[in-house]
C-alpha positions as CSV (number, residue, x, y, z in Angstrom):
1,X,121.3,123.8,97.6
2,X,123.6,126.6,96.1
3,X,122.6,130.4,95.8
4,X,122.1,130.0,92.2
5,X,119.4,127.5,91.9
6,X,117.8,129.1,95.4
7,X,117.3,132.6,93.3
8,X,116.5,131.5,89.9
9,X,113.3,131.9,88.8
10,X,111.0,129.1,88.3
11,X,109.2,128.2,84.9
12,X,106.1,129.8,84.8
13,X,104.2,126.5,84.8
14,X,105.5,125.6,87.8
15,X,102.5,127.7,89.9
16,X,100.2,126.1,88.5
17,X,101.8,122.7,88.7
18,X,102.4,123.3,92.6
19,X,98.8,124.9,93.0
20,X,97.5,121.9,91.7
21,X,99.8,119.3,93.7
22,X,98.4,121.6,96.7
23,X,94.8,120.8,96.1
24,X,94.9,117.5,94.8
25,X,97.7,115.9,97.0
26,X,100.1,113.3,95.0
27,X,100.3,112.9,91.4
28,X,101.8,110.9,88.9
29,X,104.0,112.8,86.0
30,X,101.7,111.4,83.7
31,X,98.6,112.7,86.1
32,X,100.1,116.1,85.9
33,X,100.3,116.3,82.4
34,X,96.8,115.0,81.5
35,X,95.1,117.1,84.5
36,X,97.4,120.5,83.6
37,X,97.0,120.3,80.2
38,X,100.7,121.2,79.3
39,X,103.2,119.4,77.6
40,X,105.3,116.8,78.6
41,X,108.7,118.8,78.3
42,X,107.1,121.7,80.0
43,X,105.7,119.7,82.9
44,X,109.4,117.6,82.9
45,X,111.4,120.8,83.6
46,X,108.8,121.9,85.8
47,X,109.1,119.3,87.9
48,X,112.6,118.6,87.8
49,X,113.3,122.4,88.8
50,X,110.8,122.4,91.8
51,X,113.0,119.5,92.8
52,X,116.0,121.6,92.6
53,X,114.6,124.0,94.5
54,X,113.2,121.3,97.3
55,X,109.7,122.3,96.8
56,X,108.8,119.0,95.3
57,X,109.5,115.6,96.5
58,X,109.0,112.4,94.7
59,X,108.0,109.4,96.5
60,X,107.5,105.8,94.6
61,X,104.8,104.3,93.5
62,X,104.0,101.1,94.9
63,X,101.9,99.6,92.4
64,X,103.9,100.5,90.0
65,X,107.3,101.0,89.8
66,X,107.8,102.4,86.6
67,X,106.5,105.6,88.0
68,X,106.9,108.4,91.1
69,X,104.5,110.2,93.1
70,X,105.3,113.9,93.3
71,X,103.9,115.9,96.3
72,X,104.9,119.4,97.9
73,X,107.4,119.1,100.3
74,X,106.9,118.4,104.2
75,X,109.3,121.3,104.9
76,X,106.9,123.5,102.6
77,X,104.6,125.2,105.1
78,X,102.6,127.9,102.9
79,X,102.8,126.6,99.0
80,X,101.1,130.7,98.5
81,X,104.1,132.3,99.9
82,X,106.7,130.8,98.0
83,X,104.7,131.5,95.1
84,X,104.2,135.1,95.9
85,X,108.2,135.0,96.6
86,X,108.3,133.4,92.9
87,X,105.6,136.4,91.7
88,X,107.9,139.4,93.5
89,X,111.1,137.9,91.8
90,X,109.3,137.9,88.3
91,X,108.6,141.6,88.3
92,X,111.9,142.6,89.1
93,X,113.6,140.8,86.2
């Protein structure tokens, strides 16, 4: 992963999208959406910069391969940390 994608900051929906993959364990993009009430662009990027980041993983869906699972990361250990890391680079921009 280079430097530049480790210390940019995350979209601002992406606490609540990785709070909620936290609790509620895999989701569907389309799941996400409809649970998080956001937009689809907004959850999109989201999801495609917490997969940058390798804070995300997607996994298939077996009964139906049209879509992914997405779930935290194994090598996540505390999903509050790196949001509080996320938090503390926020205020200093």
């Amino acid at each position: 992963m280079s430097e530049f994608i480790k210390h940019t900051k995350l979209p601002d929906a992406a606490i609540p999208l990785l709070r909620y993959l936290e609790a509620n364990g895999k989701k569907t993009q389309r799941e996400l959406i409809n649970n998080l009430n956001l937009p689809t662009r907004t959850v999109r990027y989201s999801i495609r910069r917490l997969l940058e980041r390798g804070l995300i993983k997607k996994v298939p869906n077996l009964k139906d391969m049209r879509s992914v699972f997405y779930l935290i990361d194994s090598s996540v250990l505390d999903v509050e940390q790196v949001i509080s890391e996320e938090l503390r680079i926020t205020a200093r921009a």
